[in-house]
C-alpha positions in Angstrom: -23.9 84.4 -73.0 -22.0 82.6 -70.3 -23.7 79.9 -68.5 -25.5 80.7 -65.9 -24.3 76.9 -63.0 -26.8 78.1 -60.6 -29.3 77.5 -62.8 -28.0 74.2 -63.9 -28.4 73.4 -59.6 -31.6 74.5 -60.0 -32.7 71.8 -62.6 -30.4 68.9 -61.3 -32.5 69.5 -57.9 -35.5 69.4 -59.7 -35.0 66.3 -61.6 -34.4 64.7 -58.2 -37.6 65.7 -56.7 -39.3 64.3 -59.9 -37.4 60.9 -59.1 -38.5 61.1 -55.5 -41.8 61.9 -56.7 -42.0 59.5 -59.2 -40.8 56.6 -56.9 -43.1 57.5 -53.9 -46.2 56.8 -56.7 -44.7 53.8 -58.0 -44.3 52.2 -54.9 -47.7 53.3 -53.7 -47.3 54.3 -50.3 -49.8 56.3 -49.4 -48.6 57.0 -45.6 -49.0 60.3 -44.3 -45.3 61.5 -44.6 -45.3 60.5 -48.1 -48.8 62.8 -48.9 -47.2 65.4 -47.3 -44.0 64.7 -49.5 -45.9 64.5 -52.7 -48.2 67.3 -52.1 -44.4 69.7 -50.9 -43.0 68.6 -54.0 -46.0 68.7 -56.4 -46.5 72.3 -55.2 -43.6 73.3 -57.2 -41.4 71.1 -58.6 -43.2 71.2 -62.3 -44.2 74.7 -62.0 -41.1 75.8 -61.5 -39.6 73.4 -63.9 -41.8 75.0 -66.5 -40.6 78.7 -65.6 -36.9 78.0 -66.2 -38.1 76.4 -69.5 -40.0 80.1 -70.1 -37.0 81.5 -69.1 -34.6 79.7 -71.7 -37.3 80.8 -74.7 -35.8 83.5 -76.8 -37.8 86.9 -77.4 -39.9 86.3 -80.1 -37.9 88.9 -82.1 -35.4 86.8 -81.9 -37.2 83.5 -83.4 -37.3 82.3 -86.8 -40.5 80.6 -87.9 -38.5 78.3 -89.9 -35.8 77.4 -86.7 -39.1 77.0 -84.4 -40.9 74.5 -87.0 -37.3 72.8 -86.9 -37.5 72.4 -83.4 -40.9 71.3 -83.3 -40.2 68.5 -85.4 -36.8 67.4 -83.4 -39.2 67.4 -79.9 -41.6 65.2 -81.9 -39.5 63.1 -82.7 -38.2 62.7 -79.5 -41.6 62.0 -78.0 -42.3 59.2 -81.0 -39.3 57.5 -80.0 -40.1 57.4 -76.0 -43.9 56.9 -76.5 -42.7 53.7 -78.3 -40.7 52.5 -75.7 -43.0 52.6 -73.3 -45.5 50.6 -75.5 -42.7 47.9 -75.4 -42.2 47.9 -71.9 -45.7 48.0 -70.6 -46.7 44.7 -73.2 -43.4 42.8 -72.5 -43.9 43.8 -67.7 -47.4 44.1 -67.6 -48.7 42.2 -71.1 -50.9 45.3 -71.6 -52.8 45.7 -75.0 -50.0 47.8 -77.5 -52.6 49.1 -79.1 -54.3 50.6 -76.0 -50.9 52.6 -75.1 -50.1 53.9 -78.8 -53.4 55.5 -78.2 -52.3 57.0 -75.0 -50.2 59.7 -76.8 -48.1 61.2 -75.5 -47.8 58.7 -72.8 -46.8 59.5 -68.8 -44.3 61.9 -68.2 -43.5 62.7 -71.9 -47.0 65.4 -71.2 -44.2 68.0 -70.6 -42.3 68.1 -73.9 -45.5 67.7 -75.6 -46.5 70.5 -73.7 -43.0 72.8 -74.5 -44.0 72.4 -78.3 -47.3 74.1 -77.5 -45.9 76.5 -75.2 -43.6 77.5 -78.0 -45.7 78.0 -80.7 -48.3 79.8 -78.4 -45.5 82.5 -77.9 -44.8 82.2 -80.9 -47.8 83.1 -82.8 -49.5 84.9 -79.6 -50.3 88.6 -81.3 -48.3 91.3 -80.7 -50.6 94.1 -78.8 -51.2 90.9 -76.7 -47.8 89.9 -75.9 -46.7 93.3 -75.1 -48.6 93.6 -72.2 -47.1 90.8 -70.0 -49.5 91.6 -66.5 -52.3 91.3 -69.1 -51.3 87.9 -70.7 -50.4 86.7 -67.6 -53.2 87.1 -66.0 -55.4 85.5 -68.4 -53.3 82.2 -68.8 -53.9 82.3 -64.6 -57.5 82.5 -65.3 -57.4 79.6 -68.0 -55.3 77.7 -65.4 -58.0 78.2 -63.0 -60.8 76.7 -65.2 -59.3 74.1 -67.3 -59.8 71.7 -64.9 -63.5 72.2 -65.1 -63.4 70.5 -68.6 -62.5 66.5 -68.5 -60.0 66.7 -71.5 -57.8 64.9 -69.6 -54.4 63.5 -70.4 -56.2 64.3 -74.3 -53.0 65.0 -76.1 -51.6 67.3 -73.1 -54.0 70.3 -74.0 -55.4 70.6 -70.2 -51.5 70.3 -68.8 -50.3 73.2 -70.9 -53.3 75.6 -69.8 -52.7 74.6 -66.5 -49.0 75.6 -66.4 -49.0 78.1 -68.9 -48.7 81.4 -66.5 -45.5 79.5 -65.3 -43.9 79.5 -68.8 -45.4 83.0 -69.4 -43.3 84.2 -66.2 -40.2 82.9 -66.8 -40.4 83.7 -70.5 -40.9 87.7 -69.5 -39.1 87.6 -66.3 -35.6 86.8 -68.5 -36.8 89.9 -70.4 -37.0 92.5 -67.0 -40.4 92.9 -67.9 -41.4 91.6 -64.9 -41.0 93.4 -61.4 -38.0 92.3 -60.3 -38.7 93.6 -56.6 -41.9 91.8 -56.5 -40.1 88.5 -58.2 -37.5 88.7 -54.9 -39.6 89.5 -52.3 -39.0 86.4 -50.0 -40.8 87.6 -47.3 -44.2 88.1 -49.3 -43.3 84.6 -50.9 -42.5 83.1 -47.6 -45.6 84.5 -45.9 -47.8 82.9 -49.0 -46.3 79.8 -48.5 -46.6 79.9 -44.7 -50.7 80.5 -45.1 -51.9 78.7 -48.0 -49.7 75.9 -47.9 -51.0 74.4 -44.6 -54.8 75.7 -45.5 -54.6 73.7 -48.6 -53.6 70.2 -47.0 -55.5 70.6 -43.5 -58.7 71.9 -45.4 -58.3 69.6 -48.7 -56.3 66.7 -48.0 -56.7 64.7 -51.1 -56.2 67.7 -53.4 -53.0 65.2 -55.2 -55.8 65.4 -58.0 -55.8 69.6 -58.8 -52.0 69.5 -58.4 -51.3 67.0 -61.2 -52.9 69.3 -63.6 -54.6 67.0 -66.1 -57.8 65.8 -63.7 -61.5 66.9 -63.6 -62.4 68.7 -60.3 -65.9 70.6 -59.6 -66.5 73.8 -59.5 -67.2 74.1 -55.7 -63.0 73.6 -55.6 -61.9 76.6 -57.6 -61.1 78.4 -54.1 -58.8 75.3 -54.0 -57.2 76.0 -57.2 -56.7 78.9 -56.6 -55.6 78.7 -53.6 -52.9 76.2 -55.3 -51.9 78.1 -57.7 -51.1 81.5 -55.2 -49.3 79.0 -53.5 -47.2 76.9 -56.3 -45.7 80.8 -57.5 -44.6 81.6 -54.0 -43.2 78.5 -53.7 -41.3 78.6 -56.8 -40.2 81.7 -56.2 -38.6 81.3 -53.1 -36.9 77.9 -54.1 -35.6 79.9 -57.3 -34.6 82.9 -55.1 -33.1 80.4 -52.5 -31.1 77.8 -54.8 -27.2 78.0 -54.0 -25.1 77.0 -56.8 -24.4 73.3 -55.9 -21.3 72.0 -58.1 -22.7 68.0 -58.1 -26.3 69.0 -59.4 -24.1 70.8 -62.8 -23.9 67.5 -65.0 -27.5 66.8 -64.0 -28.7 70.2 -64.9 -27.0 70.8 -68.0 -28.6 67.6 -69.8 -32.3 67.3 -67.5 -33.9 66.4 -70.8 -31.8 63.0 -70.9 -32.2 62.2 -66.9 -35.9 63.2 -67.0 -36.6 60.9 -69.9 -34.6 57.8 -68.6 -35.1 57.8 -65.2 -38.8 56.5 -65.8 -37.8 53.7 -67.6 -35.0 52.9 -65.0 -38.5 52.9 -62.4 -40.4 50.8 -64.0 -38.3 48.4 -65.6 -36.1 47.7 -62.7 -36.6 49.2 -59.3 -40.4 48.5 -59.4 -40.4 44.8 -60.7 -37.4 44.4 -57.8 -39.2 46.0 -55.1 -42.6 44.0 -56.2 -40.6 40.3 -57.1 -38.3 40.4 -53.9 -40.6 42.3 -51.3 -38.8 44.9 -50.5 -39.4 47.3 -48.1 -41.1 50.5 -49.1 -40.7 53.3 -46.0 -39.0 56.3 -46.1 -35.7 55.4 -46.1 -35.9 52.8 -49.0 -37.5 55.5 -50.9 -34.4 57.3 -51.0 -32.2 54.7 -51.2 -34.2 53.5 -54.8 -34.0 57.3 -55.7 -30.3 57.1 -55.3 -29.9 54.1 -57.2 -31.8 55.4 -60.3 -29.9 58.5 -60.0 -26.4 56.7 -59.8 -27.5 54.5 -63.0 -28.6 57.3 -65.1 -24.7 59.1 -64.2 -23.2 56.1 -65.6 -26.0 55.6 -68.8 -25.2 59.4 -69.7 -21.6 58.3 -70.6 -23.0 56.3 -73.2 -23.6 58.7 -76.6 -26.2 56.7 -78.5 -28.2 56.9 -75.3 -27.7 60.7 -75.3 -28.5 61.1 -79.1 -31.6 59.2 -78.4 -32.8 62.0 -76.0 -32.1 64.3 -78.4 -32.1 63.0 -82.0 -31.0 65.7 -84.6 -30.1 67.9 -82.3 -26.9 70.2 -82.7 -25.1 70.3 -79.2 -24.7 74.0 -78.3 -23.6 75.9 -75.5 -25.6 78.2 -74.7 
């Protein structure tokens, strides 16, 4: 199949919000610009992430138990390999206990890939009458998403992230298919309308809803109109921005290896741009945001011409184009 670039755009724009996103928390400046930053980007940015990952899944005619199991264990490893990196970084910047973050498995942002695995073998192993009825599955993975959060499992091995974003993966996963309404999926004005209403309802009537978005918190039952609410609002949104997205030659590179600038660009964060910021006093506004965004962002260009740092993203995995 030949590559789809504007798809590639799609994720190298991504992977910058999640830098932005990223640095804006690191920094904490908790203005009212940056909020509404956070909360634009956090309405989508993962969601939609998650969709495209749906999107890239293969039928599951087309699986092999034995391939998926293969897979399972190369993303594993991957996650081993990161998790203990972080354990060195936190004990040698911040002295914290090693033991503590083993135990914090999978640490920070390595929740996604922990999630994919699950996401995969859910598909995977979902049963047949089940799977053939896409509005039926998706609809109860929306309802999952919508009570999860009553639980408090937490950052618990990533099991409350991947019920949260589920109907996500679930859409791009039959969208790739056309067994989802493609009318409905490009109806910008429906999306746009969505967007226009729930979008300022959610941050005027719940202004610190920062904890529903990120997906792994505990919130109360009074706040499922909230969730709700978010979730309406995160498909519209991801929608549109998927519907929108121009092919943009720059974001190709970035795209075609997210895996490699999503995993690095942490470390780059906390290792260098937050010590600097914290040792030298640097400023924190707007426009330092971006310029520490575009720093980490030139760095990781020039650490992707390195291979061992590649392989390392991706350890046992055969390089294919897809």
């Amino acid at each position: 199949m030949e590559r789809d670039w504007r798809i590639d755009s799609l994720k190298g724009f991504l992977i910058l919000l999640v830098v932005i996103g990223h640095v804006i928390i690191a920094l904490d400046n908790n203005n009212i610009i940056n909020h509404a930053v956070m909360g634009l980007i956090y309405v989508f940015h993962m969601p939609l992430f998650i969709l495209i990952s749906g999107y890239f899944t293969r039928p599951v005619e087309q699986q092999d138990g034995h391939r998926l199991w293969q897979s399972v264990g190369k993303l594993m490893v991957t996650i081993v390999i990161f998790h203990l990196i972080w354990v060195l970084l936190r004990y040698c910047l911040k002295g914290d206990d090693p033991i503590d973050i083993l135990l914090e498995f999978p640490y920070g942002i390595l929740w996604y890939i922990m999630s994919l695995i699950y996401w995969r073998i859910m598909i995977y192993y979902t049963p047949r009458p089940l799977l053939q009825r896409p509005a039926v599955y998706i609809g109860l993975a929306f309802l999952v998403s919508l009570l999860i959060g009553l639980t408090n499992l937490g950052n618990l091995l990533s099991i409350q992230r991947t019920l949260n974003f589920f109907p996500f993966f679930l859409m791009g996963y039959y969208y790739r298919q056309g067994l989802i309404s493609s009318k409905w999926w490009k109806n910008n004005t429906l999306h746009i309308l969505t967007v226009v209403v729930l979008l300022p309802t959610i941050f005027l009537l719940f202004p610190k809803c920062g904890y529903i978005l990120n997906g792994a918190d505990h919130y109360p039952i009074i706040e499922l109109p909230q969730k709700a609410m978010i979730l309406m609002c995160s498909t519209a949104m991801s929608l549109l921005v998927y519907n929108f997205m121009p092919d943009v030659k720059m974001l190709h590179a970035i795209g075609k290896d997210s895996l490699f600038y999503y995993l690095y660009h942490y470390i780059l964060l906390i290792s260098l741009i937050e010590p600097a910021v914290e040792h030298f006093s640097l400023p924190r506004s707007q426009p330092f945001i971006l310029l520490y965004s575009t720093l980490i962002m030139v760095l990781l260009v020039l650490m992707h011409r390195f291979k061992p740092l590649r392989w390392l993203a991706r350890p046992g995995f055969n390089r294919k184009k897809r």
